[in-house]
N, C-alpha and C positions, 0 to 999 in steps of 0.2 A: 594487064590487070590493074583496076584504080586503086590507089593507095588507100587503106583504110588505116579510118582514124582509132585512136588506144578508147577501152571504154571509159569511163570515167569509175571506176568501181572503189576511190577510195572518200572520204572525206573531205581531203584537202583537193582532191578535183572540182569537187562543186561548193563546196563551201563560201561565203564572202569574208572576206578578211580585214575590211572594211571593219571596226566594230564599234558603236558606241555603248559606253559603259560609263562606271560612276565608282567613285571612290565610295566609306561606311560614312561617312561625312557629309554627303551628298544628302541636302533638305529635300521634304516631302515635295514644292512645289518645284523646285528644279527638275527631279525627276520626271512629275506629269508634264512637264514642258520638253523635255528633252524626247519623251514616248511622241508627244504630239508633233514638234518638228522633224523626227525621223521615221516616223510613220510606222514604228514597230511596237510590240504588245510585249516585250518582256525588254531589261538591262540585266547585262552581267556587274557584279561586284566584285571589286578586284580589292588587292592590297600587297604591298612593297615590290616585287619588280614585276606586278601583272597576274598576281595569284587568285584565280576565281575562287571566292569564300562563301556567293550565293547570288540569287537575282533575286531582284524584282520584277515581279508581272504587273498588269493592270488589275488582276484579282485581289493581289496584295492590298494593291491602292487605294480599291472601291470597298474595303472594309470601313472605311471613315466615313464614307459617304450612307454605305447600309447601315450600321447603328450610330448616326446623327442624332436621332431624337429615340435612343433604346437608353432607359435608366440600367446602367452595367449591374446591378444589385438585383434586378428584379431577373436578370437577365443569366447569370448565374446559377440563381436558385430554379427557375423555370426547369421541370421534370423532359425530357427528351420523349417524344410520342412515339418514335418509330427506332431501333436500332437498339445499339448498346450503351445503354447510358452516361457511363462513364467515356466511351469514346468520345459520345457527342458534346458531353459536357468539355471534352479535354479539347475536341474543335472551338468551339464557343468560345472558350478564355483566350486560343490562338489566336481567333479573329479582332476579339477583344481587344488583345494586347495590339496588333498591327492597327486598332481602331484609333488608339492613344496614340502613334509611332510617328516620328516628325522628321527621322533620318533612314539613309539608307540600310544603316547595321541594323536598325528597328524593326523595318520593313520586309524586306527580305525573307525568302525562304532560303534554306542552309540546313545542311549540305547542299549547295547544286546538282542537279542534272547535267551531266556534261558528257562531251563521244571525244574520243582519241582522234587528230589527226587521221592516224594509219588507218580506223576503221574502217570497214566496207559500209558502202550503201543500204546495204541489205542492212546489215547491223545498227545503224544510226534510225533507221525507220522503223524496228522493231522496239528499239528505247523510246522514241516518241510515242508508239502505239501503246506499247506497256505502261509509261507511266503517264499517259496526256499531256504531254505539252507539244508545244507548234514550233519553239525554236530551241536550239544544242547551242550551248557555246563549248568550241571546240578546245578542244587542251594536248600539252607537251607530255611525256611522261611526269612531270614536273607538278604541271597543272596548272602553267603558265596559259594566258590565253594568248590564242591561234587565228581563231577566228570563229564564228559563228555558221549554223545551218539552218536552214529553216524546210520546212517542209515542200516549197514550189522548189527549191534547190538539189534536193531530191529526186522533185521530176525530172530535171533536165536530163535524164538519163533515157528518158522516152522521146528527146528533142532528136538523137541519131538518126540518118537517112535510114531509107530502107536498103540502101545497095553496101551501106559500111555493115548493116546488119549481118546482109545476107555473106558479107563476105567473112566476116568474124565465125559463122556458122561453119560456112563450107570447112574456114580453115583447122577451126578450133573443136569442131566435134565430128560431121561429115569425114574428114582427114584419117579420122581414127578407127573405122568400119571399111579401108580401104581390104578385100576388091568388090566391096559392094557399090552398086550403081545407084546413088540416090545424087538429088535435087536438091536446091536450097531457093526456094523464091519467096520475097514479103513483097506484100500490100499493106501502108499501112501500119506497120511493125507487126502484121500477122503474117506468121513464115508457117511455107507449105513446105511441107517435106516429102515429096515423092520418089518413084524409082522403083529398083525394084534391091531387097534386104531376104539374104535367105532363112538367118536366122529371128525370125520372128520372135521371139522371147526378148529382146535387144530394144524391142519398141518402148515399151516405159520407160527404158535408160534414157534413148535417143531424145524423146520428147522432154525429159527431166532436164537434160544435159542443154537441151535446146532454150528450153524457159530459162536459165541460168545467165544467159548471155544479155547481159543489158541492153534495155530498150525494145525488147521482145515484149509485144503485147498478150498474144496467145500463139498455138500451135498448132497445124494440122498435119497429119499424119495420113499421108494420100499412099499407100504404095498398090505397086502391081495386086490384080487380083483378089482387092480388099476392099472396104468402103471407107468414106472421112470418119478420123478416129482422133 
């Protein structure tokens, strides 16, 4: 039996820990030079042994550049067309403020967005989904930084073969339906699951339990005397 590999199911598996980041001191254009030599779209902001206190995105940044020639006074007063007035008014001054901003305490949004180490995969993709953004900096219980994640780091979980797939399957779900006679084959990271399962009701478990497994694309459900389900 070929040895399979552990999935990567927590944070610090795929994570880079490589990080750049920037002190609250860190000027406007350091910043945008540091985003352009390391080819990434947000910095963590740290303070005294490493404590994430907020990032900078490139959204933060390009508020200088969008009201360049906006008189802040006129800008202010301007009635909001669409929404809740006062929200959008309360955005406006934020952007405002970040418009005048020359440092990275300035800059910044704060609180951070940040995923624990220990988190699952699953978890750290559903924090980017909910609140949009494209990179985690990772943290200690502390809140020390870790290292960072980004969204292609995530995917690596779909980079597994298809034969460690299939073997994580048989062992880890398959296993557990013993003396039932099913299959475990991927193409592809789609695993067919054939055989023959006497208790039918077990199927939306089996298939549940089957997506679970990282690097599982989708699922078919072949057994005896039944059609693909």
């Amino acid at each position: 039996m070929p040895e399979v590999s552990e999935s990567p199911s927590t944070v610090s598996d795929v994570m880079t820990q490589t990080v750049v980041s920037v002190g609250r001191d860190a000027s406007f254009k350091e910043i945008v030079g540091l985003i352009d030599q390391w080819r990434v779209s947000a910095l963590p902001v740290l303070e005294g042994e490493g404590r994430v206190v907020g990032v900078v995105s490139e959204a933060d940044l390009l508020a200088k550049e969008e009201f360049r020639d906006t008189d802040p006074v006129l800008l202010q007063a301007r009635p909001s067309s669409t929404g809740d007035p006062f929200v959008a008014r309360t955005r406006r001054l934020a952007d405002l403020a970040k418009a005048g901003a020359v440092t990275a305490g300035e800059l910044m949004t704060s609180p951070a967005i940040t995923v624990r180490a220990d988190a699952t995969v699953a978890q750290a993709a559903r924090i980017m989904a909910q609140r949009g953004v494209k990179r985690l900096p990772v943290t200690d219980v502390h809140g020390i930084l870790q290292g960072i994640v980004s969204r292609s780091d995530l995917l690596k979980v779909f980079l597994r073969t298809d034969e460690d797939i299939a073997q994580e399957v048989r062992n880890t779900v398959l296993a557990q339906l013993t003396p039932a006679r099913l299959r475990a084959s991927v193409d592809d990271g789609v695993v067919t699951l054939s055989g023959d399962l006497r208790d039918r009701s077990l199927v939306p478990t089996l298939a549940r339990l089957t997506r679970a497994v990282e690097g599982v694309v989708d699922v078919h459900v072949e057994l005896a005397g039944q059609g693909s389900s």
